[in-house]
N, C-alpha and C positions, 0 to 999 in steps of 0.2 A: 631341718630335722625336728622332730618333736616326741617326748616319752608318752607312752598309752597307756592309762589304769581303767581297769574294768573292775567294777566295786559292784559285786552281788547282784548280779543283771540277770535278768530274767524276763524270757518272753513265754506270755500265755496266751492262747488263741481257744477260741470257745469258751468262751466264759469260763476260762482256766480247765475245761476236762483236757486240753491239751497242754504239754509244757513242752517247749521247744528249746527254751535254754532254762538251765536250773540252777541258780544263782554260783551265776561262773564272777572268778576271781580271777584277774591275771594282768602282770606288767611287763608292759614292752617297750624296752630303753631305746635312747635315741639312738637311731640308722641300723639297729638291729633287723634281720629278717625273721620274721617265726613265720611256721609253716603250718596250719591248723587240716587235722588229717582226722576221720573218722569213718565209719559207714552210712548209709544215705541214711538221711534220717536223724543225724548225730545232734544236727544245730547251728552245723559250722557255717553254713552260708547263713542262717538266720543272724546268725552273730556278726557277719561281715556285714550285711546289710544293718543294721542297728549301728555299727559304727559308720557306718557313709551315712545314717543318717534318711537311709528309705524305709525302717522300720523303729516303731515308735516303741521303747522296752513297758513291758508290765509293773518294772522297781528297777531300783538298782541306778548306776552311775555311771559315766564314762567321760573319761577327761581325757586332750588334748594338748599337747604342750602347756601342762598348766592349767588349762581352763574345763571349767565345765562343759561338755555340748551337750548333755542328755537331752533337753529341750532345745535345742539350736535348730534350723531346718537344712536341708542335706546344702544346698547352694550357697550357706553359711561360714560350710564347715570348709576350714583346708584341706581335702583329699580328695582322690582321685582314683577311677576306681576300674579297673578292666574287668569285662565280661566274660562270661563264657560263649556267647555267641558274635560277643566281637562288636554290637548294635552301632554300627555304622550309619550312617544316612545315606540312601541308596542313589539320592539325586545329586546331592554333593559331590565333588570331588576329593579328594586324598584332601588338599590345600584346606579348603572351606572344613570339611570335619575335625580337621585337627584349630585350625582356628576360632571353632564355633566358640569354642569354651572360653577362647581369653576375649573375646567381642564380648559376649553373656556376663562374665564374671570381674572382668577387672577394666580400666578406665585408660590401657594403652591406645595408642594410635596405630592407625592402620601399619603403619611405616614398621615400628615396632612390634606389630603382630607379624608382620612380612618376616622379620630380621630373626624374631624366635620359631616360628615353624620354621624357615630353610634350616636355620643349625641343628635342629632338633630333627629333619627329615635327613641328612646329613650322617647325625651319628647313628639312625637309624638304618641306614642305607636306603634309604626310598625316595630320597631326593629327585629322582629321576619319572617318581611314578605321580608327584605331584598333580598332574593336570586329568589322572584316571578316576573314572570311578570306582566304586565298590567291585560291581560284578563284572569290571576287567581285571580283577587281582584274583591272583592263588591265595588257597587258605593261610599261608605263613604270609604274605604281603598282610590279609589283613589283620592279621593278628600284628606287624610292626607297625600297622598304620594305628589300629587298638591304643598301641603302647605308647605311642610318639603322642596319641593328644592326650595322655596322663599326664607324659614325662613334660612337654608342651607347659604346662600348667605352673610348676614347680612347685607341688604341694607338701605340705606337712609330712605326708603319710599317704603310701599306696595301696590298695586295696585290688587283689588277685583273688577273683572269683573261678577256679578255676578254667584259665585262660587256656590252656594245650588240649585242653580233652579232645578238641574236634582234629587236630592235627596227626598226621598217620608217625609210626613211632620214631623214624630216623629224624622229622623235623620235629618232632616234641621232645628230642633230646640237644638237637643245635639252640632251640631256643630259650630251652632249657639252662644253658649254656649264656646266651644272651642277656635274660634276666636278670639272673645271679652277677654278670660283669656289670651291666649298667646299674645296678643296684647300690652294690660298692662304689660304682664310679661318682653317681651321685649323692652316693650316702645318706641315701632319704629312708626312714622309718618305712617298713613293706610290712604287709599280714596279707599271707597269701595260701588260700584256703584250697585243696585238692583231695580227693577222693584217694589217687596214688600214693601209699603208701610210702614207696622207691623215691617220689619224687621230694614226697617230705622230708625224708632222710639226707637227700642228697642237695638239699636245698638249703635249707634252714639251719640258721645260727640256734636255731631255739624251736621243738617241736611239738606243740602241743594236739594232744588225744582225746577228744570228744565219743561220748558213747551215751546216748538216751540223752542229750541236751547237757551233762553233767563228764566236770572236767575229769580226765580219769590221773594223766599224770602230765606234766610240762617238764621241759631242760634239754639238753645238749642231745643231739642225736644219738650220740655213741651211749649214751647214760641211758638213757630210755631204750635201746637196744640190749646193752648189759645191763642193768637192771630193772626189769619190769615192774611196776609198783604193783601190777595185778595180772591175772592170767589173762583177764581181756588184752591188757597191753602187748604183753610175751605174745599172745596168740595172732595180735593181729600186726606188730610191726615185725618183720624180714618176710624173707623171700628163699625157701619157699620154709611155711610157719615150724613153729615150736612142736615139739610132741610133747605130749602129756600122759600120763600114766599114773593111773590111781593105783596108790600101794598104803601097807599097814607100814609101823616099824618095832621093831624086834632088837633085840640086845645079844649080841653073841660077843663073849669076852668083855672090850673093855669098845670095840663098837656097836653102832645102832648101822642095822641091815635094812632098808630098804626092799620091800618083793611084796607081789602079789602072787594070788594061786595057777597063774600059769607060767610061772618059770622064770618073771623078771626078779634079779635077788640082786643089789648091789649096796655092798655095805661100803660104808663113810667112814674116814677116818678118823680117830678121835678127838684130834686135834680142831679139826674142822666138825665136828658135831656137836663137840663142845660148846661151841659157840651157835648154838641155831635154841629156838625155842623147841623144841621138841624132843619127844623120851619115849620107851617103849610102851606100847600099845595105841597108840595116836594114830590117827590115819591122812595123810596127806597127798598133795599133787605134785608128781615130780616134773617138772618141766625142762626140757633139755633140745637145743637148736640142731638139726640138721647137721648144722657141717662139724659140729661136737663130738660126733658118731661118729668110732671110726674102728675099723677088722683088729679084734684080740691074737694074741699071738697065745697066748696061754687063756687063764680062767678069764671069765666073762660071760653075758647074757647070747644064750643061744636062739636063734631065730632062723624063718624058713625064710627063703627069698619069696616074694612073689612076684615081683615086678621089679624090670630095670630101663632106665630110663636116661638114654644117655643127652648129655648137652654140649657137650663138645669138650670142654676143659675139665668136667665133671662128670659122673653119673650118680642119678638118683636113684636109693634102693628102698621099694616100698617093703616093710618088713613085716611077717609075724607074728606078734607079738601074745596074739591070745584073742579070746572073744571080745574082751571087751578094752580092746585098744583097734584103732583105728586108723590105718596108712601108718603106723610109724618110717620115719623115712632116715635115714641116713645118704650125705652127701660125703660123696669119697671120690679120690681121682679116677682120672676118667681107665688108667691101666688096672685098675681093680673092678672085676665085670664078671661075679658069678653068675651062674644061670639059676633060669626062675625054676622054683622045688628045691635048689641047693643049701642045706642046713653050712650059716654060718654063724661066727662067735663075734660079739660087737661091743664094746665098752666106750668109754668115756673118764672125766678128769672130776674131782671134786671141783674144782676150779669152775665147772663150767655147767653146774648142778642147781635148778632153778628151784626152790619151795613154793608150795603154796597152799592157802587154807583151805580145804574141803568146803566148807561151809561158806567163807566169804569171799573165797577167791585172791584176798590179797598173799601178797607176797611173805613170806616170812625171813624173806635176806632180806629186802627194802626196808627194813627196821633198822638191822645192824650196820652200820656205814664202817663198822670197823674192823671186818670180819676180815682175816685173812685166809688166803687160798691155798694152801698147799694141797700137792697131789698125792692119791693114797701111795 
């Protein structure tokens, strides 16, 4: 096991008119897993690469159980790294590829390279395909054969370059599955970088959000789910996203109402408005999840159906909202199923009511850690 600190790292390419990572901060304790998620483009594999050490940072630092490696060369460093493409050796067999690395890097004997590839092909289940090559294996063989010359290695720290993408979804969810157990099993430090949103979520002890090279928010799944530190984050982690809704806010009584000019109006209770930076006349972004949404029985935000969209245990309702809201969606069970044109009434929980700044996008709960939730 070994803890990871990434100390203001930054990679520039083009004589810096590009910036691919923007002086990211971040620590990853020992046999943790974190799961680095963003859109293409974000940084995250440029980052993984820089810590395996095949990409040389602009500044900045990164340590190793301890030690520097920013200057170390990648064959130096203890880790171990899976692809996305799996880069196998096509002439080798299963045996030879997982062995390459302990012949290359460390000073065992054949005997003992024997003895660690079979247990290692063993817990992997591929014991059996030892004597195959690449292009006699299914894509999940070689993605466990990928992982056995990691695991093979017994490094410091794993590095998951998004390793499932090429896999069809029932097997990128068994091994999915896999992963995350031998991960535990072996309790080795993982950073394991995916484009999948879901997979971050449901992977990772710790999940960090990359956006334009620069960190957006890091912590516990569930945190970063309930509370977005910015609209990018809310918008882009769950499934299916956040709605948003640009409104003013207004004072009626002893609450601040929330609405814009087409009909959204939902005042906060006092108790809970209280507590927010915000007062009448301000204009803000209300953020609020899908499955938050749900059929008013009395008062509440009226909207036209347009679309409904069933999933089996759920159905998705795209809603009306006004010109200038887009797909608002509510997820409601699957025996509630108006028809499209049918005017229905929709509400929601303070509890479950996301703020955010017009202007900078961040959050305006993510301030207050002490805010509590009651419902109007």
């Amino acid at each position: 096991m070994a803890r990871v600190t990434i100390d203001s790292l930054r990679k520039e390419y083009d004589v810096g008119r590009v910036v691919a990572v923007d002086d990211l901060d971040l620590e990853i304790e020992d046999g943790e897993f974190v799961t680095v998620v963003g859109p293409s483009g974000c940084g995250k594999t440029t980052t993984l690469r820089m810590l395996a050490g095949l990409e040389k940072p602009t500044s900045g630092t990164i340590e190793i159980g301890g030690k520097d490696v920013t200057d170390v060369h990648a064959k130096n460093r203890d880790v171990a790294m899976v692809f996305q493409n799996y880069a196998l050796y096509p002439h080798k067999t299963v045996y030879e590829n997982m062995a390459f690395g302990l012949r290359m890097s460390t000073d065992m004997s054949e005997q003992e390279r024997e003895e660690r590839v079979v247990e290692t092909a063993e817990m992997m289940d591929i014991d059996e395909l030892l004597e195959d090559k690449p292009d006699e294996l299914s894509g999940g063989q070689k993605q466990r054969v990928a992982l056995g010359r990691a695991i093979v290695r017994e490094p410091d720290v794993f590095l998951f370059d998004e390793p499932l993408s090429n896999l069809d979804a029932k097997l990128r969810t068994t091994m999915r599955a896999e992963i995350q157990r031998l991960q535990e099993e072996l309790d080795i430090t993982a950073v394991y970088v995916t484009h999948d949103q879901e997979e971050a979520m449901t992977m990772g002890d710790k999940i960090v959000i990359l956006k334009d090279g620069k960190l957006q928010q890091v912590g516990a799944p569930n945190t970063v789910y309930n509370e977005p530190a910015n609209r990018f984050v809310g918008g882009f982690i769950g499934s299916p996203s956040m709605n948003f809704v640009h409104v003013g806010v207004e004072e009626a009584g002893n609450q601040l109402v929330l609405h814009d000019d087409d009909g959204f109006r939902y005042p906060l209770s006092s108790e809970y408005s209280s507590q927010l930076p915000i007062e009448r006349g301000d204009s803000v972004i209300v953020g609020i999840r899908p499955e938050h949404v749900f059929p008013a029985d009395g008062d509440g935000i009226e909207t036209t159906v347009k679309v409904v969209e069933p999933v089996g245990s759920d159905n998705y309702l795209y809603l009306d909202l006004g010109s200038d809201v887009d797909d608002f969606m509510a997820r409601v069970p699957a025996d509630f199923k108006p028809e499209p044109d049918e005017r229905v009434t929709i509400t929601f929980e303070d509890k479950n009511v996301r703020l955010f700044d017009e202007e900078t996008g961040d959050s305006l709960l993510h301030e207050s850690k002490a805010i509590s939730t009651p419902t109007p």
